[in-house]
N, C-alpha and C positions, 0 to 999 in steps of 0.2 A: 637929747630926745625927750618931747615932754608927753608924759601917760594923764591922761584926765579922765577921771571917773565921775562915775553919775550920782555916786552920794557919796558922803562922809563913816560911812559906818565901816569899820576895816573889817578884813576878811582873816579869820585864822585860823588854820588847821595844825594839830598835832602831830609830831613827827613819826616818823612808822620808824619801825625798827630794822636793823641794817646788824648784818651778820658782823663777825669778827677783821674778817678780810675787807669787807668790803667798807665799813669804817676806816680803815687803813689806807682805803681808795681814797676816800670823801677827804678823812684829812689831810694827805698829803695832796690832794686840787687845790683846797680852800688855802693853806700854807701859800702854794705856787701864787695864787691870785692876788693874796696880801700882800706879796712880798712886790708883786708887777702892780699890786695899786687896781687891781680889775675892781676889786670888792675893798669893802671897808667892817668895823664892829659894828654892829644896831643894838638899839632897843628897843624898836618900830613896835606899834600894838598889831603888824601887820606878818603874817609867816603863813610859806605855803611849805610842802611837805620834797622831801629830796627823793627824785627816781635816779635809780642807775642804767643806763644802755650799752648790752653787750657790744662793743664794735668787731665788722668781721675780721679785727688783727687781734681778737681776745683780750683787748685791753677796754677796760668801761668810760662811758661819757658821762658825768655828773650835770643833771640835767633838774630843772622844778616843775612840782602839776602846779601849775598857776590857771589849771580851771576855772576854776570859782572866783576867781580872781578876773579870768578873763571877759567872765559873763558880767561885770561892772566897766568895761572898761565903753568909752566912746571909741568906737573904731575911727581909726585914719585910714580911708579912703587913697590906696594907688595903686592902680593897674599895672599888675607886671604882664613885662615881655610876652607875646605866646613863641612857644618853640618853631612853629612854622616860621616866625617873621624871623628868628634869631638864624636857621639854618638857611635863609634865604639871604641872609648878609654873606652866605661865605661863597656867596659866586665870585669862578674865576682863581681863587686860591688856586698857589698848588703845596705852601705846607701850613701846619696848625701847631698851633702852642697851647695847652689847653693848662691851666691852673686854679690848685684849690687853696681856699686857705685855711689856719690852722684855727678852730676854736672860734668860726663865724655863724655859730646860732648862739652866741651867748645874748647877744642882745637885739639883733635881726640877720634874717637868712640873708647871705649876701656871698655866694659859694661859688659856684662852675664861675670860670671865666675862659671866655677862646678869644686867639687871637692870628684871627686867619692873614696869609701874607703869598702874593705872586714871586717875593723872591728876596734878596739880603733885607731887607726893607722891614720884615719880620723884625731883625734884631732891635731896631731904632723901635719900634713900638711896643717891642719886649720890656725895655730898657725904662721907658717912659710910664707901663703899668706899674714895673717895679718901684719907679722913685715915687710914685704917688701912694702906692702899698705902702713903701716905707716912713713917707711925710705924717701917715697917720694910723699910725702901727699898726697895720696890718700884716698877719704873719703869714706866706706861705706853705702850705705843706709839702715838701717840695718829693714826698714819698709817693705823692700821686700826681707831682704835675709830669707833665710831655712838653717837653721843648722842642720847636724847630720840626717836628714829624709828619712824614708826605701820610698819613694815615691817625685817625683820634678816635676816640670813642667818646663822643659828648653827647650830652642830654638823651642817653637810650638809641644812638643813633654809630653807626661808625662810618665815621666820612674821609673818602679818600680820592682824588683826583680829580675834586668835580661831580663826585657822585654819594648815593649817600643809600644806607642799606639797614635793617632792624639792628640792633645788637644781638649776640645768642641769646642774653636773659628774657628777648622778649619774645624767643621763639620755643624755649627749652619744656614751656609746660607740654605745646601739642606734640614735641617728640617722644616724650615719657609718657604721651597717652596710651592708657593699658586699654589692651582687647578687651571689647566688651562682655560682659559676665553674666548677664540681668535680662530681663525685657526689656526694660525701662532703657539701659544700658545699648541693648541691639537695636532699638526705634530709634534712638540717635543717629547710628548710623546702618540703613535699614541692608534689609538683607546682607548681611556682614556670618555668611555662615559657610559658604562653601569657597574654595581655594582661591577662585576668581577672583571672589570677593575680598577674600584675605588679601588678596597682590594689591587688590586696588585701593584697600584701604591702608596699606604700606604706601602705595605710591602717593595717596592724599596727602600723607604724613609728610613724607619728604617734601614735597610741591609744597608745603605749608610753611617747612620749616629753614627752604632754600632761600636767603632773603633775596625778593628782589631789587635789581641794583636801579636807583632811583638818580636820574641826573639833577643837578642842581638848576635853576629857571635861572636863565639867561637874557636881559633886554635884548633885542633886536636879529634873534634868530630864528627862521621859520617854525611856525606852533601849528598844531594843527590838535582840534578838538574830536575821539573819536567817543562814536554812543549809540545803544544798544538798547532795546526793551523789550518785555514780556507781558506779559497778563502780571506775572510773579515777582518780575522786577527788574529793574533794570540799571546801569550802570554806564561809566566813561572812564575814558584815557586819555591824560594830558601827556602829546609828546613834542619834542622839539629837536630838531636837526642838533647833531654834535659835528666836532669837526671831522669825522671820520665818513659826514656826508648820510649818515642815517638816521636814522627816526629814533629818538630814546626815552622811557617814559619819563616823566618829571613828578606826576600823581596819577591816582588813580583813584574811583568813586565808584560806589555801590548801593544800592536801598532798597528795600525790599515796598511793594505797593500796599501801598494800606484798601480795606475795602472798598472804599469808593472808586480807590483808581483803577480797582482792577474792570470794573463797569466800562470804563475810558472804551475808544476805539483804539486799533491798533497804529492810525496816525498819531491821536491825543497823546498816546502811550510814549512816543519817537518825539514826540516837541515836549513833551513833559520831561526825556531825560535830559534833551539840548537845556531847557531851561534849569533844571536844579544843576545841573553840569554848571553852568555858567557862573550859576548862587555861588557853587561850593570853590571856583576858580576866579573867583570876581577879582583879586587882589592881583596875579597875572594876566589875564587876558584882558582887562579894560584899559583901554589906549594905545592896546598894540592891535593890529592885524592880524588875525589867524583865519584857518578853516576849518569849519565843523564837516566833518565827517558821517554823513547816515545812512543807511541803508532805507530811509521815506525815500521815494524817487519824488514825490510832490511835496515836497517840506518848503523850496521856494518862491510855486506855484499857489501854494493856498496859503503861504503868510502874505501873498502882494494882495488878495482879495480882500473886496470891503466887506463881506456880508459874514466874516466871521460870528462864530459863537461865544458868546461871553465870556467862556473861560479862556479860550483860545486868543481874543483878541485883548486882552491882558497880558496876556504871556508875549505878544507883538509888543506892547513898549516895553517891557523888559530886553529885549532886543534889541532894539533899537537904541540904547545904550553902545553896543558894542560894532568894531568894525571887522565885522566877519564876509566871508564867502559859504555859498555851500558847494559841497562835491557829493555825490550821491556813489553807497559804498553799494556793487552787487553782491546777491548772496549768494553768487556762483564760487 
C-alpha cells in the first residue's frame, strides 16, 4: 500500500500519557506485532500519539490519531459498496455465513463479510473465502462469525428467509423514549396529555419499534408501485408478489413537500410522488414491468396530452424511461 503526501515536512506529535494498566495493554499489543512482523523499530522524524478503544468485550483496541497526519495525505479515491446494493445480492438465499476478521483496521477497514447460499453449495464458498483469508493472513474472529445460519444480523439489518428487517439497535432509542416533561417536549408530540393520548402515544411507540419485515427484490416477479400525496407530503410502497401469492413490501419512501410544492395541485402533487418514487427505485424498477398504483383517476389521461405544463412535461420523459402501467387505486 503506497501513502503519498503533499509535502515533505513530517508531522509529530508528543505522546499523551497512559495509565499503569493500560501501558501494560499497549506493550503487550506492540510485543504480539513484533513478534508476527505486523510492526517493525523506527526512528522515523514522523510519530502520531497512541489512543486506546474500550471494546464492548472490555478488552481495549490499540489504535493511532493520525489526524494531522491525515490532513497531508492525497486521498485515494474508491467507492465502497452501498448497503442497499450489498443486501440486494442476497436474493433467493435461504442460509448466510456472515464473518469478521481479527485486527482488520490496522491498515484498512476491510471487516463484515456475508456469504449468502440456496443450499450445500454454502460450504464450497465457505471454504474458498477461507483459503484466500488464509493465502494472505488474514485472521478470522471466529467469536463473532455465523456459519451456515437460516437467520444474520449483518450491516444493521437482520436477514432471514428472503426477508430482511431493522436490527433492535436501530430501533431501541424510540422505545426508551421518555414521556414528555417540557413544552418544548409536549409540541413534539402535540396534545400527549390526557389517557387517549397516553395509549396512542404507547401505540406509536410500538408501531415504530415493530420492524417491518421487508422482502428481498426479486428479478421477474410481479412489482407493483404504490403512491400517495398531500399538500404535507407524500410517499410510496415498493411491493412484489412472494411465493405465497401476496403482495410484500420490498421499500418503502417518504418526503415531506417543501414550499413550493405545497403551491402544486393536487394532480402535480400524485405525479410528483410517482416521480421521486421512481428517482428513489430507479435501481429495481428500470427494465422490468410493473404498475404504479394511484389514487389520480386522470394520471394516464393527461400524461398522453400535448399541451402539458412545463414542469409536468418534464416529469413525462422521466417516464418514459420505464415500462409501467397504471391502475387507478379508489378511495373508497
Amino acid at each position: 500500500m503506497r501513502i503519498i503526501l503533499k509535502d515533505d515536512i513530517p508531522v509529530y506529535q508528543p505522546a499523551r500519557r497512559l495509565s499503569f494498566s493500560e501501558n501494560q495493554d499497549v506493550n503487550k499489543q506492540i510485543d504480539e506485532w513484533l513478534e508476527q512482523g505486523i510492526v517493525r523499530p523506527s526512528s522515523s522524524e514522523y510519530a502520531s500519539p497512541i489512543v486506546l478503544v474500550k471494546k464492548k468485550d472490555g478488552t481495549t483496541r490499540l489504535c493511532v490519531d493520525y489526524r494531522r497526519l491525515n490532513r497531508k495525505l492525497v486521498k485515494d479515491r474508491f467507492p465502497l459498496p452501498l448497503i442497499e446494493d450489498v443486501l440486494d445480492r442476497l436474493q433467493g438465499a435461504k442460509v448466510y455465513t456472515t464473518e469478521l476478521m481479527r485486527k482488520s483496521i490496522v491498515i484498512i477497514y476491510m471487516d463484515d463479510l456475508v456469504i449468502p447460499a440456496k443450499d450445500e453449495k454454502g460450504l464450497e464458498k465457505l471454504r474458498e473465502v477461507l483459503e484466500v483469508a488464509s493465502k494472505y493472513g488474514l485472521e478470522m474472529n471466529f467469536k463473532k462469525c455465523q456459519f451456515l445460519r437460516r437467520k444474520v444480523e449483518f450491516l444493521g439489518h437482520v436477514i432471514e428467509n428472503g426477508t430482511i428487517r431493522p436490527s433492535i439497535a436501530k430501533t431501541i432509542a424510540v422505545k426508551k423514549f421518555p414521556v414528555p416533561t417540557t413544552v418544548k417536549q409536549v409540541q413534539s408530540f402535540l396534545g400527549l396529555t390526557e389517557q387517549p393520548q397516553m395509549e396512542a402515544f404507547e401505540k406509536l411507540k410500538k408501531l415504530l419499534t415493530e420492524s417491518p419485515v421487508l422482502s428481498i427484490f426479486q428479478q421477474g416477479r410481479t412489482t407493483e408501485l404504490h403512491t400517495d400525496a398531500s399538500q404535507q407530503g407524500y410517499g410510496a410502497v415498493l411491493l412484489q408478489e412472494a411465493e405465497d401469492g401476496k403482495l410484500h413490501p420490498v421499500q418503502y419512501m417518504s418526503q415531506k413537500t417543501t414550499p413550493a410544492e405545497e403551491k402544486y395541485s393536487s394532480y402535480e402533487l400524485e405525479v410528483l410522488a410517482v416521480v421521486n418514487a421512481l428517482k428513489k427505485f430507479r435501481t429495481y424498477l428500470l427494465g422490468n414491468h410493473f404498475k404504479i398504483i394511484t389514487d389520480c383517476s386522470a394520471f394516464q389521461k393527461t400524461m398522453d396530452k400535448k399541451d402539458l405544463v412545463t414542469r409536468v412535461a418534464r416529469w413525462t420523459l422521466l417516464l418514459e424511461e420505464y415500462d409501467y402501467e397504471i391502475a387507478h387505486r379508489s378511495d373508497q
